[in-house]
C-alpha positions as a Markdown table, in Angstrom:
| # | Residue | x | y | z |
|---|---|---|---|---|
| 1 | Unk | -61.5 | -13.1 | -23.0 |
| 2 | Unk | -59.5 | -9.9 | -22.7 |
| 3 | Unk | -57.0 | -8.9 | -25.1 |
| 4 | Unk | -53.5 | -7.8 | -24.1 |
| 5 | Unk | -52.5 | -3.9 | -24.4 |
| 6 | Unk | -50.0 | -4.7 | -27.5 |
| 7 | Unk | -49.0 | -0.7 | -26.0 |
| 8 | Unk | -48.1 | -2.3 | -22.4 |
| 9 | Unk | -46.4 | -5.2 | -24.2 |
| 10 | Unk | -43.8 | -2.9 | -26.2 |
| 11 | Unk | -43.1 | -0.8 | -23.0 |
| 12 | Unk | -42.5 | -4.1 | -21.0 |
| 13 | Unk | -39.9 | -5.2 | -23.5 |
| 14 | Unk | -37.8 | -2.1 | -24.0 |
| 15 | Unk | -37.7 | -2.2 | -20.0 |
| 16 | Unk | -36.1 | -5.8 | -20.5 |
| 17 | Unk | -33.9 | -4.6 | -22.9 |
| 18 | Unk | -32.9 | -2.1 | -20.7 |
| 19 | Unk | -32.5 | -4.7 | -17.4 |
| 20 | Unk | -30.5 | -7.5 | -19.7 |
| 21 | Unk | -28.1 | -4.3 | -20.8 |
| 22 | Unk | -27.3 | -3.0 | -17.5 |
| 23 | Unk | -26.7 | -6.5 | -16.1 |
| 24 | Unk | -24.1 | -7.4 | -18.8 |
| 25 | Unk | -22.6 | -3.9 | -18.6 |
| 26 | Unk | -22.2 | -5.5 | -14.8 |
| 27 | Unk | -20.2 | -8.4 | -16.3 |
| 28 | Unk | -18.1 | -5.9 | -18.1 |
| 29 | Unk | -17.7 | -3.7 | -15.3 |
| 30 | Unk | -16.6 | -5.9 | -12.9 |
| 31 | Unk | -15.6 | -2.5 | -10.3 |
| 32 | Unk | -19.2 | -1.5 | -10.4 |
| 33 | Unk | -20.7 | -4.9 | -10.9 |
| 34 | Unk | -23.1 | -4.7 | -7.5 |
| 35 | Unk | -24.6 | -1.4 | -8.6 |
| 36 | Unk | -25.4 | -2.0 | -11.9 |
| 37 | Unk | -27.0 | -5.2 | -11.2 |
| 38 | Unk | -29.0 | -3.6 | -8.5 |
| 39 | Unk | -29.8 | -1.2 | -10.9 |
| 40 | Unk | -31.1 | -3.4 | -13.5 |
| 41 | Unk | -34.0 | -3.9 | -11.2 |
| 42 | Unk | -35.3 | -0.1 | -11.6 |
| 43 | Unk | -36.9 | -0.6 | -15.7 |
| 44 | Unk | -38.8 | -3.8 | -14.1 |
| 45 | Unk | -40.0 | -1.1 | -11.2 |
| 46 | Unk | -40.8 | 1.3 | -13.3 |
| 47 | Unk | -43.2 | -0.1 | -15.9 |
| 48 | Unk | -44.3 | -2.9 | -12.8 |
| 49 | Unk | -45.0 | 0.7 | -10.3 |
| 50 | Unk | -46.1 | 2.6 | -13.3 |
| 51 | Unk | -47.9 | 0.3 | -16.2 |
| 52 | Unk | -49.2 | -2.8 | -13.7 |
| 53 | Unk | -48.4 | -6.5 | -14.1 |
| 54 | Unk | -48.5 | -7.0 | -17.8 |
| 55 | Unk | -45.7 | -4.6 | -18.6 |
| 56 | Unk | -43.5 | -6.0 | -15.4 |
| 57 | Unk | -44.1 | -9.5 | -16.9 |
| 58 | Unk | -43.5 | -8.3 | -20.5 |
| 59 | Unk | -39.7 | -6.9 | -18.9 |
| 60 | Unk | -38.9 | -10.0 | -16.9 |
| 61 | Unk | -39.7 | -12.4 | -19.9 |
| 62 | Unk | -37.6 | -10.6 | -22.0 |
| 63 | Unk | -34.6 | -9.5 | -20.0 |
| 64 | Unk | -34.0 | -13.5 | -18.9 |
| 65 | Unk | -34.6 | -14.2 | -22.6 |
| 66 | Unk | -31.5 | -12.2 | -23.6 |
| 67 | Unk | -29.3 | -13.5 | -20.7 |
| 68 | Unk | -30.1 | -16.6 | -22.0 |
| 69 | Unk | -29.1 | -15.8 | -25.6 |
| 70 | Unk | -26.0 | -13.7 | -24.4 |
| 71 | Unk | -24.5 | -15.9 | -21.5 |
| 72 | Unk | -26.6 | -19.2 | -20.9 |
| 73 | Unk | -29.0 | -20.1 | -19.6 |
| 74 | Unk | -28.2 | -20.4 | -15.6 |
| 75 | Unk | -27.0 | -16.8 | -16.0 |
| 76 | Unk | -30.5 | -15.8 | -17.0 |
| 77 | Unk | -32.3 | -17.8 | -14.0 |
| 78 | Unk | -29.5 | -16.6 | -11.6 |
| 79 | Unk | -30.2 | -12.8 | -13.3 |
| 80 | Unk | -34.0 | -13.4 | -12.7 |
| 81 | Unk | -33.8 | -15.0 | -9.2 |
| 82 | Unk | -31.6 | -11.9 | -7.5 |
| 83 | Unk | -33.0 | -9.0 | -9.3 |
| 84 | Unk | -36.0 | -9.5 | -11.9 |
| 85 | Unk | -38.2 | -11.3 | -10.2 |
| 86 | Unk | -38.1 | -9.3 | -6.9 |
| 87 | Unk | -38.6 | -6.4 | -8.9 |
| 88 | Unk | -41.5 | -7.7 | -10.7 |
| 89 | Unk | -43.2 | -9.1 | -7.2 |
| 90 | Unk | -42.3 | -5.4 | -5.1 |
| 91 | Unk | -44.3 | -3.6 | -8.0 |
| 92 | Unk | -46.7 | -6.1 | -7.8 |
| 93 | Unk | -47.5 | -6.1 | -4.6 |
| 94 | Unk | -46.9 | -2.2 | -4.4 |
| 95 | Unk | -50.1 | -1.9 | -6.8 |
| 96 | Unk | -52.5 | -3.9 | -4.5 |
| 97 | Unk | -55.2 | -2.4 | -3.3 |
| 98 | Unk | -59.0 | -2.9 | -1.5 |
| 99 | Unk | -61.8 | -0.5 | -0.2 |
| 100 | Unk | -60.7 | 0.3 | 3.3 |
| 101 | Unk | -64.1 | -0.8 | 4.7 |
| 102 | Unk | -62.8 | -4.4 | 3.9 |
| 103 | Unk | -60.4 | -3.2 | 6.9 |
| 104 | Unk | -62.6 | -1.2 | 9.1 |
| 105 | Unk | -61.7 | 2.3 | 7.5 |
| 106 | Unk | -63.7 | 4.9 | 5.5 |
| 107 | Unk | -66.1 | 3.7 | 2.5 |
| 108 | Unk | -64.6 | 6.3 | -0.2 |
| 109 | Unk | -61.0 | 5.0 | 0.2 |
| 110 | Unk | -58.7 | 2.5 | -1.0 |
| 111 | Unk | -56.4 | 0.9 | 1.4 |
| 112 | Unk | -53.4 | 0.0 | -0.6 |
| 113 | Unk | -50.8 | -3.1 | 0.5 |
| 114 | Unk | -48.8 | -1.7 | 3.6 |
| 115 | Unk | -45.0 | -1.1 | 2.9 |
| 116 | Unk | -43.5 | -2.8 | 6.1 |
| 117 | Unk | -45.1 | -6.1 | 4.2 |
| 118 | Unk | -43.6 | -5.4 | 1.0 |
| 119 | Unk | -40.2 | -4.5 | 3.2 |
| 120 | Unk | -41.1 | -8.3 | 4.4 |
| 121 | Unk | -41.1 | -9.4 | 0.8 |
| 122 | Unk | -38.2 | -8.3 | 0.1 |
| 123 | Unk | -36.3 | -9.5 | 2.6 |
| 124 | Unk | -37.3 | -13.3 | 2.2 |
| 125 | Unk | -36.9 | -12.9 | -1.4 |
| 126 | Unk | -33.2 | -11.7 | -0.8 |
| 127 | Unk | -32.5 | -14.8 | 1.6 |
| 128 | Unk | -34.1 | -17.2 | -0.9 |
| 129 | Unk | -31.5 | -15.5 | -3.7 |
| 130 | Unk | -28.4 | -15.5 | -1.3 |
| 131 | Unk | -29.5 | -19.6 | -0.2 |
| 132 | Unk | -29.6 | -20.4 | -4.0 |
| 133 | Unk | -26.4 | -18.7 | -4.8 |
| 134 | Unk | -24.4 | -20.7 | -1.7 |
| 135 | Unk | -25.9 | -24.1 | -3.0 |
| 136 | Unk | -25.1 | -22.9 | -7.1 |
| 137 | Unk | -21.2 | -22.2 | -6.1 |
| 138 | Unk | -20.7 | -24.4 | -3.1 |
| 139 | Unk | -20.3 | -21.9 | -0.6 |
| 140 | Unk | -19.0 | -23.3 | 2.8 |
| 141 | Unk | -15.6 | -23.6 | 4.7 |
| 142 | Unk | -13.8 | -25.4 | 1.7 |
| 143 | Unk | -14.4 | -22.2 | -0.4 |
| 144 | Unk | -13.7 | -19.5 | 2.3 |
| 145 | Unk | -11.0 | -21.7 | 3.2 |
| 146 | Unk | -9.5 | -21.5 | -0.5 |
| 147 | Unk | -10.1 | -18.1 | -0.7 |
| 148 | Unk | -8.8 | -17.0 | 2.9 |
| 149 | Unk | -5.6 | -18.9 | 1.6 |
| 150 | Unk | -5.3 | -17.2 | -0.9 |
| 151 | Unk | -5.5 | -13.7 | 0.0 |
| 152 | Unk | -3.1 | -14.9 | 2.6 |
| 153 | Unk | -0.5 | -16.4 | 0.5 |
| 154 | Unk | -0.4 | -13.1 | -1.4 |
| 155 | Unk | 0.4 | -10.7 | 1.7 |
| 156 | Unk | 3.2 | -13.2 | 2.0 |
| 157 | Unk | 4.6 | -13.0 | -1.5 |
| 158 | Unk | 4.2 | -9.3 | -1.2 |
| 159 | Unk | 5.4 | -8.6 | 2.3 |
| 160 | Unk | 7.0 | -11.5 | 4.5 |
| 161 | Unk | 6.8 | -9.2 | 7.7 |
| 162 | Unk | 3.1 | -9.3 | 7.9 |
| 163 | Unk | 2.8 | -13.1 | 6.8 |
| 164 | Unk | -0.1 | -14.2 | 9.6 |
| 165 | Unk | 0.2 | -17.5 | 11.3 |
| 166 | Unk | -2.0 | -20.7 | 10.6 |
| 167 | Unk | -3.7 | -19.5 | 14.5 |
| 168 | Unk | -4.9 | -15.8 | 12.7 |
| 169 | Unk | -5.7 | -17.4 | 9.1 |
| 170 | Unk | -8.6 | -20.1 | 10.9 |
| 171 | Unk | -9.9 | -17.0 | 12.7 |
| 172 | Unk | -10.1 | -15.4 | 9.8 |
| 173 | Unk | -11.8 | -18.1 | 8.1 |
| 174 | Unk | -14.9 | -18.7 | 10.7 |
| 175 | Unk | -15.2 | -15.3 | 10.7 |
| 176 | Unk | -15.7 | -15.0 | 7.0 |
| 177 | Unk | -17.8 | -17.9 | 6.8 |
| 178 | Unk | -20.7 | -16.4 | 8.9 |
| 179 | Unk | -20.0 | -12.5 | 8.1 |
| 180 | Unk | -19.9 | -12.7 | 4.0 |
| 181 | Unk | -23.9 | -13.6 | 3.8 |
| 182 | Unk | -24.5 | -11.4 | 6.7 |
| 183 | Unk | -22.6 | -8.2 | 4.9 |
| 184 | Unk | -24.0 | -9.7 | 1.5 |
| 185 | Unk | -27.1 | -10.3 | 2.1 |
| 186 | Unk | -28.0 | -6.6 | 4.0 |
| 187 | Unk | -26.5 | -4.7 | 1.0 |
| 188 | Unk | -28.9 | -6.7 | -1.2 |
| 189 | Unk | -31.8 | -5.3 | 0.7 |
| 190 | Unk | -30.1 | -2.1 | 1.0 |
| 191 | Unk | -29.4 | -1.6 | -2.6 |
| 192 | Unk | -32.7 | -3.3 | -3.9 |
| 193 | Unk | -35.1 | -1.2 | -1.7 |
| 194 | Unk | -32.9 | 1.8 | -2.8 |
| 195 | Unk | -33.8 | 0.6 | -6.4 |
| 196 | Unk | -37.8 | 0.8 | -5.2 |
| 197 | Unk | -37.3 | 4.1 | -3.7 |
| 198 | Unk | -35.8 | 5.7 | -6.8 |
| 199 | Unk | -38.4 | 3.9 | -8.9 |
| 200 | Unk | -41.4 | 5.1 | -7.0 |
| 201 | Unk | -39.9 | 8.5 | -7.3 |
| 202 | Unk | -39.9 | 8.3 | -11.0 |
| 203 | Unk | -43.1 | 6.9 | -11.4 |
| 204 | Unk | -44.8 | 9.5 | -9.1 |
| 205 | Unk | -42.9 | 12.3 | -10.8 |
| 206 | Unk | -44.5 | 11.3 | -14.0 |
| 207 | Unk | -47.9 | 10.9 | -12.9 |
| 208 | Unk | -47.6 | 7.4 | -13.7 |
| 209 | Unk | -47.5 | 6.1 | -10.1 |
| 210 | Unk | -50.9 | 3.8 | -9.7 |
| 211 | Unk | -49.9 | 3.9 | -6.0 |
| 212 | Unk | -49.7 | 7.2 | -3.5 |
| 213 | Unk | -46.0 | 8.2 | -2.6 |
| 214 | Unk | -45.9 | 7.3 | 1.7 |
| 215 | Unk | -43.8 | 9.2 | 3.9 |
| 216 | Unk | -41.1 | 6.7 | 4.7 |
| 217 | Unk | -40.2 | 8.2 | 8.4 |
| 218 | Unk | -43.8 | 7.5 | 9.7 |
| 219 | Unk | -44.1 | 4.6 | 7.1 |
| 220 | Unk | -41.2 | 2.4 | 6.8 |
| 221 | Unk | -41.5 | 0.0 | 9.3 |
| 222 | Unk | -40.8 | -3.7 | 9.8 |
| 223 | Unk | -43.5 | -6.3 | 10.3 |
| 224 | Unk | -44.0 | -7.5 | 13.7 |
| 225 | Unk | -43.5 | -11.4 | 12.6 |
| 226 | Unk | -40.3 | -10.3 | 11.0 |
| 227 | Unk | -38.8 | -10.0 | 14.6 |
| 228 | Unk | -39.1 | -14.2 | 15.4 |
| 229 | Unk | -37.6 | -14.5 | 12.1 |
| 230 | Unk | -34.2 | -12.3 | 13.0 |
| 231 | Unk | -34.1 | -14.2 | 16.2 |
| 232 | Unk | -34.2 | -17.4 | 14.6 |
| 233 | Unk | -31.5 | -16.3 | 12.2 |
| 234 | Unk | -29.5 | -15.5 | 15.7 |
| 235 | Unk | -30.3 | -18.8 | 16.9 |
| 236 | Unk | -29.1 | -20.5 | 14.0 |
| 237 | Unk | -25.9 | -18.9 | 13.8 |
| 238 | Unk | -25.0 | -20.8 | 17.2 |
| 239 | Unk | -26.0 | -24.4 | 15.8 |
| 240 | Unk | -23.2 | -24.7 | 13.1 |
| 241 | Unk | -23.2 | -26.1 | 9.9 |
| 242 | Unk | -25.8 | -25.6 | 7.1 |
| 243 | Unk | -28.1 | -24.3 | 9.4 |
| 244 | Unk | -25.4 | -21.3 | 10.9 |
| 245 | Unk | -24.9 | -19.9 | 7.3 |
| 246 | Unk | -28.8 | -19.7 | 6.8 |
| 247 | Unk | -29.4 | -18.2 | 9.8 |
| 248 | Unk | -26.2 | -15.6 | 9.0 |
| 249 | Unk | -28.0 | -14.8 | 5.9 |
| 250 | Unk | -31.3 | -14.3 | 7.5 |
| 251 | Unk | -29.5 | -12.3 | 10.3 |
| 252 | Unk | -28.4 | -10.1 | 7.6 |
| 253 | Unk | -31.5 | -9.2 | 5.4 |
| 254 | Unk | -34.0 | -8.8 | 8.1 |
| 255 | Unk | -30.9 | -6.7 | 9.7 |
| 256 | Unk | -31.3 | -4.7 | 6.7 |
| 257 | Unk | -35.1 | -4.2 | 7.3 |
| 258 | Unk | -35.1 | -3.6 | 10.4 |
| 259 | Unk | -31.8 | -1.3 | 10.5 |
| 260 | Unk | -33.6 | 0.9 | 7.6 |
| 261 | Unk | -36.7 | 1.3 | 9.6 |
| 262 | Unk | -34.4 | 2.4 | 12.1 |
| 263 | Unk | -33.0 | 5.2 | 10.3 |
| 264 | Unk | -36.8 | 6.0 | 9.4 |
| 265 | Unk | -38.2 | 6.2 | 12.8 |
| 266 | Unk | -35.0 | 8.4 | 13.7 |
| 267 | Unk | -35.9 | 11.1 | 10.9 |
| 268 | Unk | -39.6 | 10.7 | 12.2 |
| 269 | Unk | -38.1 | 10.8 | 16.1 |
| 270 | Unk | -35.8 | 13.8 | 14.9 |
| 271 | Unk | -38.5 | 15.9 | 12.8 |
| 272 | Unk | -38.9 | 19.2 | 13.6 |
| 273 | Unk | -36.1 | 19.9 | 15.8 |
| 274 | Unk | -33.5 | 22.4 | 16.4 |
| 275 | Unk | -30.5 | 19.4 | 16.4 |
| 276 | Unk | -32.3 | 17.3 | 14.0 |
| 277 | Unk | -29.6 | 17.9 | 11.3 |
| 278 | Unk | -26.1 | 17.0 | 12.8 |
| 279 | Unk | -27.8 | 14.3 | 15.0 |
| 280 | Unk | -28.7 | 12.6 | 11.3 |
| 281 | Unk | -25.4 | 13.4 | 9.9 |
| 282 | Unk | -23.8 | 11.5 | 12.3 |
| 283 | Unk | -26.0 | 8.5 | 12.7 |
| 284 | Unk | -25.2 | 8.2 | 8.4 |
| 285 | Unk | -21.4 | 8.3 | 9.3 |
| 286 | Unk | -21.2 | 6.4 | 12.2 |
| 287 | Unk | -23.6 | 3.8 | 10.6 |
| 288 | Unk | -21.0 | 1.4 | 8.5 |
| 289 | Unk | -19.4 | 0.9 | 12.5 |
| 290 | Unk | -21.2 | -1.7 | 14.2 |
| 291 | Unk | -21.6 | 0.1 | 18.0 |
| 292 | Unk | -24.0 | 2.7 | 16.2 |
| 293 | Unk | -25.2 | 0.6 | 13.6 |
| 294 | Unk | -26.6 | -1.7 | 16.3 |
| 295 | Unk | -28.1 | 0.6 | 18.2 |
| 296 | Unk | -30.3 | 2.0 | 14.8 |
| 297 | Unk | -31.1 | -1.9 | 14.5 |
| 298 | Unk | -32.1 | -1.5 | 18.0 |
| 299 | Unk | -34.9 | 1.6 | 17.1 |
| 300 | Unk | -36.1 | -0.5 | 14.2 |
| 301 | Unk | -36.7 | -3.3 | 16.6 |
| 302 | Unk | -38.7 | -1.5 | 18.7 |
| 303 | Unk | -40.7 | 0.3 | 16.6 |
| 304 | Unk | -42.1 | -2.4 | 14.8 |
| 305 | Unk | -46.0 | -1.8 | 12.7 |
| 306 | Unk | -48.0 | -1.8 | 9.6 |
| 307 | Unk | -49.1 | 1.5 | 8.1 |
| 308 | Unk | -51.9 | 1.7 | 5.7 |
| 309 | Unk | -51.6 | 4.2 | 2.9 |
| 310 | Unk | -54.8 | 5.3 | 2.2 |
| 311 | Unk | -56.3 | 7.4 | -1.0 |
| 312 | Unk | -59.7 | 8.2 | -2.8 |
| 313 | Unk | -61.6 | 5.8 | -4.6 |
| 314 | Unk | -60.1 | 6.3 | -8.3 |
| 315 | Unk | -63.1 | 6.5 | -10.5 |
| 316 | Unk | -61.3 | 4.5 | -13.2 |
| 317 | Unk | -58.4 | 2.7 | -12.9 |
| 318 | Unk | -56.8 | 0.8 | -15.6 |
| 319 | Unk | -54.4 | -1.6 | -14.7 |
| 320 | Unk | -54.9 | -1.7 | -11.1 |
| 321 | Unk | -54.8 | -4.6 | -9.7 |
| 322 | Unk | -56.7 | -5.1 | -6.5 |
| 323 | Unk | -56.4 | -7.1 | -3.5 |
């Protein structure tokens, strides 16, 4: 039976404290709530990317632990479900590895798990969040109705010249109702992945990393099978009901995968060129509009694939999981 690094253990924990802190710091803060929590997600990253499975474990035990202590307990399974836990599985599945013969490739390298799958990952673990947060606080018309109301009723208290007419306020509502999990659900990915990106940095930076740093422009790609899942989000969004507001939320983390690998195949379309600069300038600017914004979704789209990251065999590797 092999005995637990008590060293991997410690390092998990402060990691947790770390996560629990930053996440109530996100209750305190409510103006920079979403980055915060987002960010609570880079300690688990770290020790996962850096120290392996134990330590990832060690920081997600102990970070739900405190939210339970500190709020209740459905704050610590809502805090685990939308930011420890896909932290924890993104390291995890960062860190697998096999020969690359397994996969027709060179004997004296390891293949290690391809990024547009991990991309996939994250994405289903994002709509499996945002589905569990509708069902916890009853999300549906009645509550964007409420909340459409309200706003409503206090541009009318503060200016009666702009009060809108019941026609404009139920537009307003089915439009919320299908474009809240969209907008939420891509800035989860967005933020999240950002959270991966910064935590890979680190770790490599350190010498920690267990797995090679990729070149995101020629690496970060969507999987193939994660296009039939973005048009069955689309074709949800036209049935109504239940089924429309998952399909909005699908619509809008796979958006988010695929609209990233978009902007990576334009740095990797754009490399080396004269106009590659102010072409990428304005694709970031005009991105939060949705004409060019679509059209980036577009690139991803097409450019659909799974790379390999491939290294030398590591004579000893402690901690490293393989596939």
């Amino acid at each position: 039976m092999t005995q637990v690094n008590g060293q991997l253990l410690l390092i998990g924990v402060i990691a947790g404290i770390t996560a629990a802190l930053l996440v109530l710091g996100a209750n305190a803060q409510p103006s920079f709530s979403s980055f915060l929590y987002a960010a609570s997600a880079l300690p688990v990253l770290i020790v996962g990317l850096g120290w392996g499975n134990v330590a990832a474990i060690a920081a997600v035990l102990t970070a739900a632990l405190l939210g339970a202590i500190a709020v209740s307990p459905l704050f610590a399974i809502a805090m685990a479900i939308f930011t420890l836990l896909p932290a924890g599985w993104l390291s995890h599945l960062a860190n697998l590895a096999r020969p690359a013969a397994e996969i027709g490739g060179p004997d004296d390298l390891m293949a290690w798990y391809p990024l547009s799958d991990i991309l996939l990952h994250l994405c289903a673990l994002v709509t499996l969040a945002m589905i569990f947060l509708g069902i916890m606080i009853g999300y549906g018309p009645e509550l964007i109705g409420q909340m459409v109301d309200l706003l409503a009723a206090s541009v009318n208290d503060r200016d009666p010249l702009m009060a809108m007419d019941p026609a404009s306020i139920e537009q307003i509502k089915r439009l919320m109702l299908l474009t809240a999990p969209i907008i939420q659900g891509g800035m989860w990915v967005l933020m999240l992945f950002a959270a991966y990106y910064i935590a890979m940095r680190v770790v490599s930076t350190s010498g920690r990393a267990l797995r090679p740093r990729e070149d995101l422009p020629s690496s970060l790609r969507m999987n193939r099978n994660a296009v039939f899942v973005f048009l069955a989000g689309i074709v949800a969004c036209f049935v109504g009901g239940t089924p429309a507001l998952i399909g909005a939320t699908l619509c809008g983390t796979f958006g988010a995968g695929f609209l990233m690998a978009g902007f990576a195949s334009l740095h990797l379309r754009t490399r080396g060129k004269d106009w590659r600069l102010p072409v990428l300038v304005l694709a970031y600017l005009s991105a939060p509009m949705v004409l060019p914004a679509f059209f980036i979704l577009v690139l991803g789209l097409a450019d659909t694939r799974r790379t390999v990251a491939l290294t030398p065999v590591r004579k000893t590797t402690p901690d490293n999981p393989k596939s």
